[in-house]
C-alpha positions in Angstrom: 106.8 24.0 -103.1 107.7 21.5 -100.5 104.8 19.9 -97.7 105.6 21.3 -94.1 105.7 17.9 -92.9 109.0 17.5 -95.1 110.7 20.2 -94.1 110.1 19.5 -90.4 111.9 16.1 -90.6 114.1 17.3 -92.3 115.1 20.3 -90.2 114.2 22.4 -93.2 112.3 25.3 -90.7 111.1 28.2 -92.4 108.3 30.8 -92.9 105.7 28.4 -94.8 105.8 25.8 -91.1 105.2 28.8 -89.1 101.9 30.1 -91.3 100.6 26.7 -91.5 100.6 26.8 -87.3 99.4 30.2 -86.3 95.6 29.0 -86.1 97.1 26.2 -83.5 96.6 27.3 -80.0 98.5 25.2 -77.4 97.3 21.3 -76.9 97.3 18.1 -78.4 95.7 18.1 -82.0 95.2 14.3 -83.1 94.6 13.1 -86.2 95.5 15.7 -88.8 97.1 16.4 -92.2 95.3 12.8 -92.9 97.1 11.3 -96.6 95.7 8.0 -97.8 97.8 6.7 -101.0 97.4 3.7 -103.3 99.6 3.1 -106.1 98.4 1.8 -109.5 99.9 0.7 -112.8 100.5 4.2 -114.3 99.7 6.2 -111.6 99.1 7.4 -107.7 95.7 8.0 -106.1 95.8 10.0 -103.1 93.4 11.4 -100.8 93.7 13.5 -98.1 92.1 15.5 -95.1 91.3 19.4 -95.9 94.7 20.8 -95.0 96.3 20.1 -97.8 94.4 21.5 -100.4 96.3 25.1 -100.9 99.2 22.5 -101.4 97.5 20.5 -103.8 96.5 23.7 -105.7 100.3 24.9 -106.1 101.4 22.0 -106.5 99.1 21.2 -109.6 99.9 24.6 -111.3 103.2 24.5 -111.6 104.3 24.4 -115.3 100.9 24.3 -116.6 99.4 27.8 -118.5 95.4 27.9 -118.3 93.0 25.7 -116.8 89.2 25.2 -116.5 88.4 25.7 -112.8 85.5 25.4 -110.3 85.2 25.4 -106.7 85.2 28.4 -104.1 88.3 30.8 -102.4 87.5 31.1 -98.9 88.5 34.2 -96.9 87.2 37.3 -94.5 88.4 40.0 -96.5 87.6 41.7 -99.8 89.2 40.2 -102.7 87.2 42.0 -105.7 90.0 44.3 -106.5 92.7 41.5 -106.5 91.0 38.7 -108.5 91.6 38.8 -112.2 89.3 35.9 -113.9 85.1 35.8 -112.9 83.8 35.2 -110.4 80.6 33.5 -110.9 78.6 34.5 -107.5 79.7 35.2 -103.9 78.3 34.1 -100.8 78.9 35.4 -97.4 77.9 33.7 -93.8 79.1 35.8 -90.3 82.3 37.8 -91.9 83.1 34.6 -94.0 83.3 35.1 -97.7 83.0 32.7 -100.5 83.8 33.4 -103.9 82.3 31.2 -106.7 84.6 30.0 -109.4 83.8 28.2 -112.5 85.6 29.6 -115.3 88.9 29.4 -117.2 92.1 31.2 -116.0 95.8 31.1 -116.3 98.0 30.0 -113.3 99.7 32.8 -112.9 96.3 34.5 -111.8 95.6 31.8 -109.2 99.4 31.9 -107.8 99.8 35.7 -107.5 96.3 35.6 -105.7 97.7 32.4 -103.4 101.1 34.8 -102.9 99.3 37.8 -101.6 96.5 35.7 -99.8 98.4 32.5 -98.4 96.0 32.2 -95.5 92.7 32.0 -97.8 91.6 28.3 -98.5 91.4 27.5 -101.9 88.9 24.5 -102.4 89.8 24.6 -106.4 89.5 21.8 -108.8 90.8 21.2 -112.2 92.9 19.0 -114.1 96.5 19.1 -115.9 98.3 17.5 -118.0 99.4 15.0 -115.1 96.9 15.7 -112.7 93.3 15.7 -111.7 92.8 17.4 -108.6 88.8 17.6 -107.2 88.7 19.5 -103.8 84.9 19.8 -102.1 84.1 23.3 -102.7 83.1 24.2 -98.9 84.7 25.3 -95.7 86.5 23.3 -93.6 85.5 22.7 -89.6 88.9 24.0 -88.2 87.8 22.6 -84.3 89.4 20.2 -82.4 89.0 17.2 -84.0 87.8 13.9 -82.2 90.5 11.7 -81.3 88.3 8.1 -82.2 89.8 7.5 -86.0 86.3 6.4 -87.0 85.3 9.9 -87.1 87.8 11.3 -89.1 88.5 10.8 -93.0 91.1 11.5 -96.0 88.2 12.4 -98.0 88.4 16.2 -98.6 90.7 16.2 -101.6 91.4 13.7 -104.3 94.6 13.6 -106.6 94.9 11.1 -109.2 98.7 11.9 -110.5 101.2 10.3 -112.6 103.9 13.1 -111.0 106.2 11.7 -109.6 107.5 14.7 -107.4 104.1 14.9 -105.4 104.7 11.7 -104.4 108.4 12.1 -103.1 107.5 15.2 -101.0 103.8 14.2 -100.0 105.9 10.2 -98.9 109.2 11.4 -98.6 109.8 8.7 -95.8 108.2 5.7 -97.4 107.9 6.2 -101.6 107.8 2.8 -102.3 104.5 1.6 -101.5 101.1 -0.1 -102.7 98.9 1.2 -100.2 99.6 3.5 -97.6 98.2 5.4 -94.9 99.4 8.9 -92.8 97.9 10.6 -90.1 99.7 13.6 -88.1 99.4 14.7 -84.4 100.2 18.0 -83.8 102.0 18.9 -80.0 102.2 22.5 -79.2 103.8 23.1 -75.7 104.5 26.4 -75.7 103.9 29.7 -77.4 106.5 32.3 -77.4 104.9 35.7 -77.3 107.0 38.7 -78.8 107.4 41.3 -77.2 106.6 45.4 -77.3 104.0 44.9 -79.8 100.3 45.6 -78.5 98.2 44.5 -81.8 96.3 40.7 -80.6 96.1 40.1 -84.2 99.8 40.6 -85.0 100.7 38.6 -81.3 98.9 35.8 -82.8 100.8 36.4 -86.4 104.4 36.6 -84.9 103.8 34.2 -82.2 106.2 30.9 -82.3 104.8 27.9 -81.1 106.8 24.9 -79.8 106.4 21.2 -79.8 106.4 18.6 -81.6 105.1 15.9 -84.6 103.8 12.6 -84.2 103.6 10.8 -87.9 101.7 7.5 -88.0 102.2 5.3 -91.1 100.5 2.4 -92.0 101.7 1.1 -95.0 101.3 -2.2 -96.7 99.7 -4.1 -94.0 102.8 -2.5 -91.2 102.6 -0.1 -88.9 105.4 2.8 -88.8 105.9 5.9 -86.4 108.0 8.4 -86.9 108.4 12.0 -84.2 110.2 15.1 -84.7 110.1 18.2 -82.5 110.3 21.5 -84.3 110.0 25.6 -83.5 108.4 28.1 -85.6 
């Protein structure tokens, strides 16, 4: 699994960038996808803003065969029949659900549930044999976030990691660094609207939004921007 930011600049375009935008309406949406990195002698810390955790989740499972897991899948629909490991309580708050997780599962279960539920958010942590990922086990605010820096943080997930693969696809631009610092700004300046279907919900699904990415890196003490327009 590859971060959408990645496949953007690169021109790599495909279903995974158009999921990732669907809850974007048209505007200006600064300072998201926030990565904060700092490298150390035998590993990477890396912190980031909530929209990367179902990333950090696959990305953590691959090649590994049970784990010991706590935290909460977040969701409006019924997932009872679907998950296969306990579930140790679940909590629900206006059509929002919350299922309670603190047991010990094998990937597979977590990654067929992701496959048929991509659009849940999985605040999951556990640790590998190269990774310890700790996600806050509560919803995200999904508004319009203030533009004043000082009000925003990489602080929803933490990765300590000696992989080396998360660290080429999360910094695919800039991999050689002590400390470094990303922060996105998403442009949508259009939305394409298919046509002939009725459905509101499925408009919004199939809808392809146009615009573009700003990327703002500050790493080691310099300041870096890089901008890439994309359709999806």
């Amino acid at each position: 699994m590859e971060n959408i930011f990645r496949k953007i600049f690169l021109g790599e375009i495909d279903d995974s960038i158009h999921d990732e935008f669907i809850r974007f309406g048209k505007g200006r949406f600064e300072s998201r996808y926030l990565i904060d990195g700092k490298r150390q002698k035998d590993k990477w810390n890396i912190k980031t803003s909530y929209e990367f955790a179902n990333y950090f989740v696959r990305r953590c499972l691959e090649n590994q065969d049970e784990i010991e897991v706590s935290g909460i899948i977040v969701c409006t629909y019924d997932l009872r029949n679907d998950i296969k490991f306990n579930i140790e309580k679940i909590k629900q708050f206006a059509g929002v659900k919350q299922y309670v997780i603190n047991t010990r599962v094998k990937n597979a279960e977590i990654i067929d549930l992701m496959n048929k539920y991509p659009r849940a958010f999985y605040a999951l942590s556990f640790s590998t044999n190269k990774n310890e990922l700790k996600i806050k086990a509560k919803t995200p605010k999904n508004g319009k976030p203030s533009t004043k820096d000082s009000e925003t943080k990489a602080d929803f997930c933490s990765l300590k990691t000696n992989d080396e693969d998360i660290v080429k696809d999360l910094f695919f631009d800039f991999q050689d660094f002590k400390e470094i610092r990303i922060k996105h700004t998403i442009q949508i300046d259009s939305i394409e609207i298919p046509k002939g279907i009725g459905d509101p919900i499925k408009m919004r699904e199939l809808a392809k939004k146009k615009g573009g990415i700003i990327r703002d890196i500050e790493i080691d003490g310099r300041k870096e921007k890089r901008e890439k327009e994309f359709s999806a």
